[in-house]
N, C-alpha and C positions, 0 to 999 in steps of 0.2 A: 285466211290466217286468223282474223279477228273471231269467226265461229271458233273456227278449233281450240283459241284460248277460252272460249265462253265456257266452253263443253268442258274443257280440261277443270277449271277453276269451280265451276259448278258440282262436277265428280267430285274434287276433291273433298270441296265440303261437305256433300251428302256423306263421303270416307269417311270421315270425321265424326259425322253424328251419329252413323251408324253405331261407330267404335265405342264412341261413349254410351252409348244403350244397348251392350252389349249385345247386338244382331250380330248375325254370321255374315263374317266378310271374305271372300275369297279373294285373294289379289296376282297374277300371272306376273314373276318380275321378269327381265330379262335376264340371257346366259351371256356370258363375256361380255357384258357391258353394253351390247347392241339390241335396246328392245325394238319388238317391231309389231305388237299390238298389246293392250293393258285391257282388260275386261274387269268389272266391279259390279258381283252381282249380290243384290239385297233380299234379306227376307219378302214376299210379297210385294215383288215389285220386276219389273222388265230389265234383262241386261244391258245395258249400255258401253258399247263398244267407240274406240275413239284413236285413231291412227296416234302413233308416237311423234313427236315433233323435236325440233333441238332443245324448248325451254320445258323438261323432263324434271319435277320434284320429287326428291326423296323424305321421306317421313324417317327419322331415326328414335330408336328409343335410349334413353341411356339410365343406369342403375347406378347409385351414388350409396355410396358407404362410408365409415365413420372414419373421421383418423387414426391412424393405428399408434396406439400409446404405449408408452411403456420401451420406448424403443431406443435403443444403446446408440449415440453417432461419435466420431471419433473429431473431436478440434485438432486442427491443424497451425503451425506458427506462421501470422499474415506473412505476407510481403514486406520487406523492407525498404528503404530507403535507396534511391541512388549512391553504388560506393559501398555501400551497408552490407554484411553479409552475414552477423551472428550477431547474438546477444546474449543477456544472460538473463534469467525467469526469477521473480521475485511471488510468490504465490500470497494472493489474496483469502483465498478461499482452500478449506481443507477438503478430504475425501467427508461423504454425508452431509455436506451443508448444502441449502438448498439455494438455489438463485431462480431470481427472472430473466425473463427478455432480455436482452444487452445490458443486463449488470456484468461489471467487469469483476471478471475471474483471476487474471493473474497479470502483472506488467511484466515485459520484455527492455532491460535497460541496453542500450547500443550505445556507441559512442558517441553518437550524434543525439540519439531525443529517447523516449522511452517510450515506445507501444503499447495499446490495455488490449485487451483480448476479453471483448464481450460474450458472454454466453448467447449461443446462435437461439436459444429457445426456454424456456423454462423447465423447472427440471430438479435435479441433484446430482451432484458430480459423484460419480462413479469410481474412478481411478484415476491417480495423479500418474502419468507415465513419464514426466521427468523431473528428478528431484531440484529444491529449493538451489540455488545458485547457477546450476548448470545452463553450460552454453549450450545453445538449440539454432540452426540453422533454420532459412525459411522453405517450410514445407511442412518439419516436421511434424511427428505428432504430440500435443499435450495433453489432452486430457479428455474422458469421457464421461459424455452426460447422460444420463436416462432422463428421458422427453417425459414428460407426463405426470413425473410424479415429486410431492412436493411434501414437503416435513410439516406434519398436522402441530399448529399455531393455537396457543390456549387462548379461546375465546375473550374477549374484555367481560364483564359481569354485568347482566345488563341494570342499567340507573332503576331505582326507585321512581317507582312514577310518584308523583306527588300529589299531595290530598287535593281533594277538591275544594275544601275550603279550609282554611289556616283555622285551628283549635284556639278558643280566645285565651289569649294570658294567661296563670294564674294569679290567684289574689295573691299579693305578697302576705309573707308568715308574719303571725303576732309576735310580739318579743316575748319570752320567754326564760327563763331564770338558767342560766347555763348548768350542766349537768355535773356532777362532782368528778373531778380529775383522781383516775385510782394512783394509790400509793405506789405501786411499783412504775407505774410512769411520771410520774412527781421525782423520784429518786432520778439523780442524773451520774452517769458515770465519771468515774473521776478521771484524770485525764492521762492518766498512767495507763491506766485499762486499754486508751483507745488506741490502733494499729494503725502507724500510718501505710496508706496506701502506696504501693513500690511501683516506681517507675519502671516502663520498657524500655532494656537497656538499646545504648544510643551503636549504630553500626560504628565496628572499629574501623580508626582510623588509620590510615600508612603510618606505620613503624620510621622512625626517623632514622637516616643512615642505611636504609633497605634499597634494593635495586630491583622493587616491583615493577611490573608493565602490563600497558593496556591495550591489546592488540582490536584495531578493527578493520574486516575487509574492507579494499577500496571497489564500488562501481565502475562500472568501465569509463562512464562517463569524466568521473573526476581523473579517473587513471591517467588519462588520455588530454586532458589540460594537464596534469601535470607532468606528462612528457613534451608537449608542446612547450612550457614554459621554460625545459630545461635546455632543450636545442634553442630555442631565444636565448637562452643565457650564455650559449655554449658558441653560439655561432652571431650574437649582434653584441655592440657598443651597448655597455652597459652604465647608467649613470648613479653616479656617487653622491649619495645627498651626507650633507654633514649638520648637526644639531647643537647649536650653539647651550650649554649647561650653565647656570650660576655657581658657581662652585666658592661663595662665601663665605656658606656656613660651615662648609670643609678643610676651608684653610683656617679659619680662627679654632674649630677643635682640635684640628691638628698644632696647631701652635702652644695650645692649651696643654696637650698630655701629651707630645710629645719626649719630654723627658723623662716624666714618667714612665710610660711606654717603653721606653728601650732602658729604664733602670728596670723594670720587673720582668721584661720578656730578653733585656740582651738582643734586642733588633728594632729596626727604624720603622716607624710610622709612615708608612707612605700614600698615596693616592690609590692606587692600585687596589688597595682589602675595599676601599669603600668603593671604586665601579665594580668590585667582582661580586661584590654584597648587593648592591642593589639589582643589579642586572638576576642574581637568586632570588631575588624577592618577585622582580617582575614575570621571570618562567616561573615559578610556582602559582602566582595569579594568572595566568594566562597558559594552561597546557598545552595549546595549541602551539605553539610558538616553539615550545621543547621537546613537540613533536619528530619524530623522522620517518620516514617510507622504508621499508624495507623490501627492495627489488625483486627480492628470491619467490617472496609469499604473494609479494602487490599487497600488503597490509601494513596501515599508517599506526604507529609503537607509542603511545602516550606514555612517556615515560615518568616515574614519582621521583625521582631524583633529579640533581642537577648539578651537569658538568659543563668546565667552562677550561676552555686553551687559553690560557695567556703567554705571549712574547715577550720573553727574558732574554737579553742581549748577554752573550756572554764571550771571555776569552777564544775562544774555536769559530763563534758565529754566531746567529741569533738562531734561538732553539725555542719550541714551545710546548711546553708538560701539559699536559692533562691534569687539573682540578678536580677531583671526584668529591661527591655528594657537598658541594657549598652548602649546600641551604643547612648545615648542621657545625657551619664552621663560624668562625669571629672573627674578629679583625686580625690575631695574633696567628692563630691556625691556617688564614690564609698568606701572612707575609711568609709565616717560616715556611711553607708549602711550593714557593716560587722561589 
């Protein structure tokens, strides 16, 4: 057994060298896998014949060629989350721009976290196949890239080499007797002449008394806490905090014009104009607040005005009007109002 591998390992190498010195090599393989003799015969030399054994080496050649570029692949939307089953697609990147390697192309918001969707390869995206907001399930398809090709980048310029040796100083200049200022730049214009320069005008502002609005979509994410926070509302103990006010300065103006006040409006000064006033002042600083959702669309309504329900007790029951546009009313506009 030990000759027959000598002979075996021997052959092969002579194969070998043959091959690379371009000799004629004849080689006998076997048919259906079962060889039962192998002969290797060489230019100028004796054939050497060698029974098959079970430790049989095959020589393979293999032929390697380039990546193939330029080639169209279609992104799919990952996997989601446990529970998880859509979302909505927020696009990073337009059609023709080009990306790397796992630069993230576009985010996926769910209600739970928001997925990024790497580019599988470098490239330029192709075609967006679901538009900006749309819900996308996981599987589907988003968008395609062409591998290979990449939006030609203007060069930087290249730096100035610098000298090889720094040019000395020069002398500084001799003084010299300054030169005569001409007459028409001596003349100065008088100040009538001169135009002043006109400002860019300033973006107008909300019309007072207007019932503008500012609609923005909600993410699913936020959606989705603030349906959670309304079943807590709806369904737990909810607690009541109360805010203790100084209301000093309130009762001594009210004391002050009070008579005044209902000699030139014909009605009482009450407590009431000034919480409804101030509570206008605070939703105008704060839009957020005088915000509301609107269920039908899922978009949160920034509204430029400001309305406010007040509870007026009256003969039948206690009733509560609607206030429209406070922030454009006074003290007197809101008593008679209620």
């Amino acid at each position: 057994m030990l000759s027959r591998s000598r002979c075996a390992y021997r052959t092969l190498g002579r194969s070998l060298s043959a091959v690379s010195q371009a000799n004629n090599v004849l080689v006998r393989q076997s048919v259906s896998g079962l060889p039962v003799c192998s002969q290797v015969v060489y230019r100028n030399s004796q054939p050497c014949e060698f029974p098959s054994s079970g430790n049989v080496f095959h020589i393979r050649y293999f032929r390697t060629s380039a990546v193939h570029r330029d080639e169209v692949v279609t992104v799919n939307t990952p996997a989601f989350a446990e529970s998880v089953t859509e979302g909505d697609v927020r696009w990073e990147k337009a059609v023709g721009d080009s990306v790397s390697e796992d630069e993230v192309v576009c985010e996926i918001e769910t209600d739970k976290t928001s997925v990024q969707v790497p580019a599988p390869a470098s490239g330029v995206i192709e075609e967006l196949l679901v538009p900006d907001g749309e819900k996308v399930e996981s599987g589907m398809p988003l968008f395609k890239l062409r591998k290979g090709v990449v939006a030609a980048k203007a060069a930087p310029a290249p730096a100035a080499e610098a000298p090889a040796a720094a040019p000395p100083p020069p002398p500084p200049p001799a003084l010299t007797a300054m030169p005569p200022v001409p007459l028409q730049a001596a003349q100065a214009k008088p100040i009538s002449a001169i135009k002043p320069t006109v400002a860019a005008p300033a973006p107008p502002l909300p019309t007072l008394g207007g019932r503008g609005e500012n609609r923005v979509k909600m993410n699913r994410m936020r959606l989705r806490i603030a349906q959670r926070l309304k079943e807590a509302q709806e369904t737990c103990a909810m607690l009541t905090t109360f805010n203790e006010v100084d209301m000093s300065n309130i009762q001594d103006m009210r004391k002050l014009h009070k008579d005044a006040f209902l000699k030139k409006h014909n009605i009482k000064l009450g407590f009431m104009s000034a919480f409804v006033k101030a509570a206008a002042h605070a939703l105008t600083d704060q839009p957020a607040v005088n915000a509301v959702i609107d269920d039908s669309t899922k978009e949160i309504v920034y509204r430029e005005y400001v309305d406010i329900s007040v509870a007026v007790s009256t003969p039948k029951g206690l009733v509560v009007p609607v206030i429209r546009n406070v922030e454009t009313m006074n003290f007197a506009d809101i008593e008679k109002s209620h």
